[in-house]
Legacy VTK file of the C-alpha trace (Angstrom):
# vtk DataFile Version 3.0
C-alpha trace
ASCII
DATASET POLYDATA
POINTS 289 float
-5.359 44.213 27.187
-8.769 44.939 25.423
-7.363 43.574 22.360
-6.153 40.270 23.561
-9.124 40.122 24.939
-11.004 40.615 21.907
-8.473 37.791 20.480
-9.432 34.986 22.678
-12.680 35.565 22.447
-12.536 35.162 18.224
-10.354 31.938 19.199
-12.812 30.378 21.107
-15.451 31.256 18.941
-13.732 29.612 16.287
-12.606 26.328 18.195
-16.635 26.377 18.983
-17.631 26.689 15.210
-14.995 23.275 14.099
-16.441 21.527 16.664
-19.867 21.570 16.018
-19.094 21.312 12.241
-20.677 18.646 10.575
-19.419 16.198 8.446
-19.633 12.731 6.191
-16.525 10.772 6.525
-17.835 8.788 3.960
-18.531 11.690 1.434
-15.471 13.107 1.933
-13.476 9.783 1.587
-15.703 9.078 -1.589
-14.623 12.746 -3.263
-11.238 11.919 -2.185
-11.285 9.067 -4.172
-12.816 10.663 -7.208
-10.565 13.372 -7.251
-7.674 11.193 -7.606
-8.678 8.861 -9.565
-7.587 10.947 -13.296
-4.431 11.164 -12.003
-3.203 7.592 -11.393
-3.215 4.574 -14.280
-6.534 4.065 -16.292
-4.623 2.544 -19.133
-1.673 -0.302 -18.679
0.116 -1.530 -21.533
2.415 -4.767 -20.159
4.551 -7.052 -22.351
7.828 -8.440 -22.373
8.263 -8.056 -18.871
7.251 -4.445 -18.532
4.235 -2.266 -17.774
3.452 1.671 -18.357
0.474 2.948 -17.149
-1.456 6.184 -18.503
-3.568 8.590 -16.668
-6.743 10.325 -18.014
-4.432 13.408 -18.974
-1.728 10.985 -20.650
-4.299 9.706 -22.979
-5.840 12.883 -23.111
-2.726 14.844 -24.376
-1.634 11.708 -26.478
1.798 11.043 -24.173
0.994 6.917 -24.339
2.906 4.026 -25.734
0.183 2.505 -27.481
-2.054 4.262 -30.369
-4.671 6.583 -28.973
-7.460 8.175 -31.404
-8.921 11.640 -31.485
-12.035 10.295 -29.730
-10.924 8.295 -27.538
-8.358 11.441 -26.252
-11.372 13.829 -26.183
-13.668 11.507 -24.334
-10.203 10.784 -21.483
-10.075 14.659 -21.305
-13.523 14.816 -20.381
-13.931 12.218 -18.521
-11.359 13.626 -16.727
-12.916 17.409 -15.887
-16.389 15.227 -15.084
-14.286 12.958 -12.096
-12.882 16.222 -10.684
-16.088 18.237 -10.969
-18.043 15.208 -9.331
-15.034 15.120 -6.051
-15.649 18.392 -6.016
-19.459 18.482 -5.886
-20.171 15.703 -4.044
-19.312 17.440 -0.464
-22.056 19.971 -0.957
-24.903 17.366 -3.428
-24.404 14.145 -3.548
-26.888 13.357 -5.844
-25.264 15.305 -7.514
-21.719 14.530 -7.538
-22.925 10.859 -7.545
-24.569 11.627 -11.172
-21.599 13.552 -12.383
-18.882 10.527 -11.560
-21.489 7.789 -13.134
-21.632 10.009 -16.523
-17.659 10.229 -16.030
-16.882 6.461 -15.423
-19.817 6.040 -18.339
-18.031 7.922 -20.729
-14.630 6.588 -20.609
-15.984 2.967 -20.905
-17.974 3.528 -23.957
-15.321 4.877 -25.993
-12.305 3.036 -24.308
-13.752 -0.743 -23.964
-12.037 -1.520 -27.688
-8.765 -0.602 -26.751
-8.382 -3.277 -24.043
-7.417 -6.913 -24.999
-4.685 -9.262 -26.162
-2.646 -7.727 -29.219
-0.027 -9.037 -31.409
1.012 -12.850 -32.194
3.886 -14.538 -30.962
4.594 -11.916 -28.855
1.649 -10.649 -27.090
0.753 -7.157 -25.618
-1.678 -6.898 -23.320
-3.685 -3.287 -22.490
-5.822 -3.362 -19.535
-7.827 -0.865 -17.369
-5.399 0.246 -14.614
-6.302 0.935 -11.057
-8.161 4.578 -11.586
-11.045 3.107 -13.279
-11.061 0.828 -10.065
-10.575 4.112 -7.738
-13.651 5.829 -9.484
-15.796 3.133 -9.180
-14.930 2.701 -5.233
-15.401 6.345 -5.182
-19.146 6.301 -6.775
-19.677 3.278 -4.080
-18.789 5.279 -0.805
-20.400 7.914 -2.641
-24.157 6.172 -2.650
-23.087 4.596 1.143
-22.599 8.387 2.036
-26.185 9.210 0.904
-27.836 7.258 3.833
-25.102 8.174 6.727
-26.091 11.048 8.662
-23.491 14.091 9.079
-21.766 14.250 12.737
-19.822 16.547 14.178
-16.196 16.576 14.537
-16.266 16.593 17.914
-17.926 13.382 17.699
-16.712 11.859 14.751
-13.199 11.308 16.087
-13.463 9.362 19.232
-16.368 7.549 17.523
-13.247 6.094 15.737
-11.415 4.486 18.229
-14.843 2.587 19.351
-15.220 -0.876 18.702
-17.826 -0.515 16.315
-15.778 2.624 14.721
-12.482 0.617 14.299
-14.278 -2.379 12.785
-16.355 -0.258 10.054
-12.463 1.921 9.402
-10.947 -2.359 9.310
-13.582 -3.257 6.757
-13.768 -0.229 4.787
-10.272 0.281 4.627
-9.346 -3.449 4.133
-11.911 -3.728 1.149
-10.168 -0.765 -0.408
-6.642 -1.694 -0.154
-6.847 -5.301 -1.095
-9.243 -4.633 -4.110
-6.529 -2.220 -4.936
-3.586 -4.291 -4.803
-4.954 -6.632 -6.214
-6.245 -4.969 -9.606
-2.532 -3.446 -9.532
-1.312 -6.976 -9.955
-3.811 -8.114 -12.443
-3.758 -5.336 -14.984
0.285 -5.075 -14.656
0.196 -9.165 -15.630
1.287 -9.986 -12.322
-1.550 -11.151 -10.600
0.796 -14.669 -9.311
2.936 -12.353 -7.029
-0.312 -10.955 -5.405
-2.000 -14.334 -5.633
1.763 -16.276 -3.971
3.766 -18.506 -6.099
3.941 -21.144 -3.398
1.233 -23.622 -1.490
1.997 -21.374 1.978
1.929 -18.252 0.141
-1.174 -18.946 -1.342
-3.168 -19.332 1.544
-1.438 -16.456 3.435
-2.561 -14.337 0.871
-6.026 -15.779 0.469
-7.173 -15.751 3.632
-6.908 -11.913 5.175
-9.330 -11.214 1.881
-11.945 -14.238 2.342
-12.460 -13.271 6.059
-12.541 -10.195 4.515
-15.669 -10.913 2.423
-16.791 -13.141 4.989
-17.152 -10.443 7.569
-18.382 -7.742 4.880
-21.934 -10.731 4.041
-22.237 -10.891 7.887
-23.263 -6.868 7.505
-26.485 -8.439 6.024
-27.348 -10.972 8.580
-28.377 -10.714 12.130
-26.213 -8.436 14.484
-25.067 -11.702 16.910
-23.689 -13.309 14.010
-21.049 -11.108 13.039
-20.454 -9.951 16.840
-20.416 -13.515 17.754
-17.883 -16.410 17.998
-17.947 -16.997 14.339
-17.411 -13.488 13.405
-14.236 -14.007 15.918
-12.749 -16.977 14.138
-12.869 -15.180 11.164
-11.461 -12.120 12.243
-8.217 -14.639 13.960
-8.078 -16.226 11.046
-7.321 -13.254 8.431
-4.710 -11.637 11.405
-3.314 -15.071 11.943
-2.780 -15.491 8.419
-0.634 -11.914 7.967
1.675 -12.614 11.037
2.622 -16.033 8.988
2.561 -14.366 5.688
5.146 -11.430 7.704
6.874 -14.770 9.234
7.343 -16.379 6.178
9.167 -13.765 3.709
11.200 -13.108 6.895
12.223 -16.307 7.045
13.125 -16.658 3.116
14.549 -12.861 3.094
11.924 -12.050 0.669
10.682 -9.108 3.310
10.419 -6.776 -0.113
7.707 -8.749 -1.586
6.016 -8.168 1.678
6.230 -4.569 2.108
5.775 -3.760 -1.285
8.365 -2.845 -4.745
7.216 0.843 -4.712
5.562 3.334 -2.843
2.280 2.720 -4.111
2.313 -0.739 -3.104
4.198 -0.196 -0.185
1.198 1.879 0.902
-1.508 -0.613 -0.197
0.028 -3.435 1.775
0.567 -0.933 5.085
-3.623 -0.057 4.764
-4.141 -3.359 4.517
-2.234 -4.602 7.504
-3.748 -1.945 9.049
-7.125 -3.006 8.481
-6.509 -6.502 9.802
-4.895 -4.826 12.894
-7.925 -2.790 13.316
-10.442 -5.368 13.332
-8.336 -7.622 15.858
-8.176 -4.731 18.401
-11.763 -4.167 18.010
-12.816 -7.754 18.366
-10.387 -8.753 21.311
-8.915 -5.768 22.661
-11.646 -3.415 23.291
-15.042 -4.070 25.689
-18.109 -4.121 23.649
LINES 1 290
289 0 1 2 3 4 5 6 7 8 9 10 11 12 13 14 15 16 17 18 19 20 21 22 23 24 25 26 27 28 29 30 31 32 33 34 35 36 37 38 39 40 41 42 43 44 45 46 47 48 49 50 51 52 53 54 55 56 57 58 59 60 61 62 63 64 65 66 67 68 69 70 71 72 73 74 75 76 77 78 79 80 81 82 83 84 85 86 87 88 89 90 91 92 93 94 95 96 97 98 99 100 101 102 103 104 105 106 107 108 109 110 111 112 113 114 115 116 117 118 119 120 121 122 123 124 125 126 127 128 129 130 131 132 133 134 135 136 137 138 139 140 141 142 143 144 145 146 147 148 149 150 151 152 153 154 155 156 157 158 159 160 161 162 163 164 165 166 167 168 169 170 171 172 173 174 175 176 177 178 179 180 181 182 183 184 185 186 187 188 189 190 191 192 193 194 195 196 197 198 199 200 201 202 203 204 205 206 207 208 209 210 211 212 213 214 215 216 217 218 219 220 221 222 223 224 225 226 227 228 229 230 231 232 233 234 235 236 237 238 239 240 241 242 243 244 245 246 247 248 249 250 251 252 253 254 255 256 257 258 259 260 261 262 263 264 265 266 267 268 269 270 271 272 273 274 275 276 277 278 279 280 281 282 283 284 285 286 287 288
């Protein structure tokens, strides 16, 4: 009896402890993003109707399909150990962590810039920086908006996310993220038309969820009552409006795989950013302010 006793007692006293821990969404999402940034493309080589993408550790340990120099391998590799050091630093500095990732993402562009480019004649190759470099670089970003957002406790954090204010910061951030994303996927695999449609309706489905995007990301910097306001409404309608169509449309053609995505990673993309645009329209019209 004593010793269940005892038991409880350590259980509450650890349910007490997570509670009042304190964290930085933001700094962990930011080292989150750093830490797998080596790991996915920094390298695509597309031509002929194909693309292969190389991580940090591809180049590093020379398993590419385009020529990679003794440099240029040494400075992936450490660029590489710097990323994960800075993901891993910037929960506890980060100042820190923020100056490791800048030397990282430093490092591989100095040394890699020449590789990228147009190659060949008659048929061309093109090498581009894949969507890692982009990762990193969002990572550094949350990174330095982490640095002026106080901790809060778990306890706290949580509902603070289903708020109206919560889910429309989560919509942006989130939204930002994934689009960016997709759409650097498309550009440096030289298929930046599929993301960008290939017809008049397409286009503007898939133009406008990322323009009220940007639209309602500027309103951050002007007075509170414009973004809360009936303008920062019609935007918000307008993006939402525009995915139901864009959803509407490939039904109606039977292109729903273009919608969802061709492979997990892009299946994922376009679910974060549907989710973002869902987010924001609850938070607008769905919840009191």
């Amino acid at each position: 009896m004593g010793q269940q006793v005892i038991e409880q007692a350590m259980k509450n006293r650890v349910g007490m402890s997570l509670k009042d821990l304190r964290v930085n969404l933001l700094s962990i999402l930011s080292s989150f993003l750093l830490l797998i940034a080596p790991f996915t493309n920094w390298i695509v080589l597309s031509g002929f109707g194909i693309s292969v993408g190389s991580s940090l550790w591809d180049v590093a340990t020379y398993h590419t399909n385009f020529l990679v120099s003794m440099r240029q391998a040494s400075f992936a590799l450490y660029s590489g150990i710097l990323l994960v050091s800075s993901g891993i630093l910037l929960v506890k500095s980060t100042r820190f962590g923020l100056l490791i990732g800048s030397a990282a993402l430093a490092t591989f562009t100095l040394e890699s810039y020449s590789m990228f480019g147009t190659f060949g004649s008659g048929l061309l190759v093109l090498i581009l920086p894949g969507v890692g470099f982009l990762l990193a670089f969002f990572g550094l970003l949350v990174g330095v908006a982490s640095h002026w957002t106080k901790p809060m406790r778990i306890s706290d954090d949580l509902p603070m996310l289903a708020t109206r204010k919560g889910l429309t910061y989560a919509g942006l951030l989130v939204g930002s993220i994934a689009f960016a994303t997709d759409g650097w996927v498309h550009w440096s695999t030289g298929h930046l038309s599929a993301f960008l449609g290939s017809t008049p309706y397409e286009e503007t489905f898939h133009v406008v969820p990322w323009i009220s995007l940007i639209i309602l990301l500027a309103m951050l910097f002007v007075p509170k009552q414009l973004i809360s306001g009936r303008l920062g409404s019609i935007v918000v309608l307008a993006g939402f409006t525009a995915v139901i169509l864009d959803a509407a449309y490939h039904t109606s053609t039977g292109s729903v795989a273009s919608l969802l995505g061709d492979s997990p990673g892009e299946l994922l993309l376009h679910a974060l950013a549907y989710y973002s645009m869902a987010s924001l329209m609850i938070a607008r019209f769905l919840l009191k302010r």
